[in-house]
C-alpha beads as a LAMMPS data file, in Angstrom:
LAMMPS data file: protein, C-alpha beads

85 atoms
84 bonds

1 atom types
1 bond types

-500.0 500.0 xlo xhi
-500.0 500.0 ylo yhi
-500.0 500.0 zlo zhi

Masses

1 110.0

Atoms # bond

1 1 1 -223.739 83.880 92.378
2 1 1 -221.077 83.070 90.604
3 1 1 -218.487 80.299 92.303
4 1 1 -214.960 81.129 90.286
5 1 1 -213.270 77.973 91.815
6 1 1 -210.618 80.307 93.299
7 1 1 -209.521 77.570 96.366
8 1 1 -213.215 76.153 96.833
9 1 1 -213.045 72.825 94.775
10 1 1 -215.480 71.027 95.628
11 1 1 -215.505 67.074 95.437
12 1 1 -217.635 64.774 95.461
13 1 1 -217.647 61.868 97.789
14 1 1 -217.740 58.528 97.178
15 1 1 -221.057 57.295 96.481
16 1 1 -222.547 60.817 95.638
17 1 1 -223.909 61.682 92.006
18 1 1 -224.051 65.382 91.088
19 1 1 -227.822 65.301 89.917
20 1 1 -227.785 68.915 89.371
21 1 1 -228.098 72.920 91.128
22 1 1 -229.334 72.579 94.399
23 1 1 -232.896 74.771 95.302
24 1 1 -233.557 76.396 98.766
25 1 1 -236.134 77.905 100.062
26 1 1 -236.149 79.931 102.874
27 1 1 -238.646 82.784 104.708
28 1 1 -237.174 86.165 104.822
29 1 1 -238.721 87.978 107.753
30 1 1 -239.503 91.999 107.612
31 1 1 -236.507 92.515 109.411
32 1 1 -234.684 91.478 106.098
33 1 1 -233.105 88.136 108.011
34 1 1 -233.538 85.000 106.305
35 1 1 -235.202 82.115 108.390
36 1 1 -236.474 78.330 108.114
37 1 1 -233.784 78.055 105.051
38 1 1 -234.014 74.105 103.815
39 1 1 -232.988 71.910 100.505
40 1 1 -236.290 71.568 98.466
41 1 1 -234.055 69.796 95.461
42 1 1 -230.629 67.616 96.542
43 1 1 -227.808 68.594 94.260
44 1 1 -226.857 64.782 95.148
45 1 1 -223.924 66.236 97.752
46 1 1 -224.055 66.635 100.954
47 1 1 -221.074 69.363 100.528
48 1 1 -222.827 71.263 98.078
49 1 1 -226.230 71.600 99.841
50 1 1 -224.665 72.149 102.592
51 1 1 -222.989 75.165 100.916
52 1 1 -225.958 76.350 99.258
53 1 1 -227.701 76.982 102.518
54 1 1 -224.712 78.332 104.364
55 1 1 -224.374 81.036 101.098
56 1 1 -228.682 81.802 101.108
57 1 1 -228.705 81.669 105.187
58 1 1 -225.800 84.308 105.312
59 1 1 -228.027 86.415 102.858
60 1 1 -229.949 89.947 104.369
61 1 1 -232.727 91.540 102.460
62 1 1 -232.992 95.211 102.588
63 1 1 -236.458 97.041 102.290
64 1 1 -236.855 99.380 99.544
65 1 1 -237.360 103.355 100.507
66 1 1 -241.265 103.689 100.217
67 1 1 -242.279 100.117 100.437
68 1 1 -243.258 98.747 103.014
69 1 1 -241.840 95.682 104.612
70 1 1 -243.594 92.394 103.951
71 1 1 -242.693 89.071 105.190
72 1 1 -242.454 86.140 102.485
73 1 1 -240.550 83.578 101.161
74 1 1 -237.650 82.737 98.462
75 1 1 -236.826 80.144 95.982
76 1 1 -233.234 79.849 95.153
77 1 1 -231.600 77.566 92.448
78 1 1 -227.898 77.702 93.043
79 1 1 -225.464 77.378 90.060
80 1 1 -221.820 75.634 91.136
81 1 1 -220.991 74.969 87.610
82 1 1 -218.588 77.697 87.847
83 1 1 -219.809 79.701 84.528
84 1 1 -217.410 82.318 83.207
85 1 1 -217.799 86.424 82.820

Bonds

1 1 1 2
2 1 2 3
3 1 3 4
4 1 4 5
5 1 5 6
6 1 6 7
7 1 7 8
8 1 8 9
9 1 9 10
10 1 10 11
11 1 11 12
12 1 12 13
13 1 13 14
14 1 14 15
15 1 15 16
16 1 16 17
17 1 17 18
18 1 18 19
19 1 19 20
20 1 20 21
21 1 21 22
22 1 22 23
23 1 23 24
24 1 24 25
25 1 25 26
26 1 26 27
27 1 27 28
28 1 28 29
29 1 29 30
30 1 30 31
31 1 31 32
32 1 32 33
33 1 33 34
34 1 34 35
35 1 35 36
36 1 36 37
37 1 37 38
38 1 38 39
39 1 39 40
40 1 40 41
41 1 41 42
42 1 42 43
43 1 43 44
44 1 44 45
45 1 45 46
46 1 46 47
47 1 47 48
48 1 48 49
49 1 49 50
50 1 50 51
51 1 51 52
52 1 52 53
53 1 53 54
54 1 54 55
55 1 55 56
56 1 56 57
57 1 57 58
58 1 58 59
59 1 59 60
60 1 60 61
61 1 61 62
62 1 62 63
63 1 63 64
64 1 64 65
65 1 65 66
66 1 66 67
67 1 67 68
68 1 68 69
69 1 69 70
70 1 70 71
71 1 71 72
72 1 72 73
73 1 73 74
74 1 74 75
75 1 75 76
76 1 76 77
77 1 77 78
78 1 78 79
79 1 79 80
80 1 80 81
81 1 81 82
82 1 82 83
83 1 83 84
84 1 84 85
């Protein structure tokens, strides 16, 4: 994901140090829906994490034709550095 700062600025408040991408890790059920989502690693704002598991929480997994459907789990590191194309 790639955040292209188009009106989503986000700012840090006072206090907070931006210590990096935030990680979240979640359970994706075989119905593709993604449960239990939490913050394993603090991006050091509450408005960033916050985001990050609004963006992996609004997230549905599909199953592949001819595989079967499996519950498990997912890692995600989140990059808000805003990298270009």
């Amino acid at each position: 994901m790639q955040n292209k700062g188009r009106g989503n600025s986000i700012r840090l408040h006072k206090g907070e140090t931006y210590k990096g991408s935030p990680v979240v890790e979640a359970e994706i059920l075989d119905s593709g829906a993604i449960v239990n989502a939490h913050i394993t690693r603090s991006s050091g704002s509450a408005e960033i994490d916050k985001r990050a598991l609004d963006w992996v929480r609004s997230l549905k997994y599909n199953n592949r034709p001819g595989c079967p459907v499996v519950e498990s789990s997912v890692v995600v590191t989140i990059d808000f550095t805003g990298g270009s194309e």
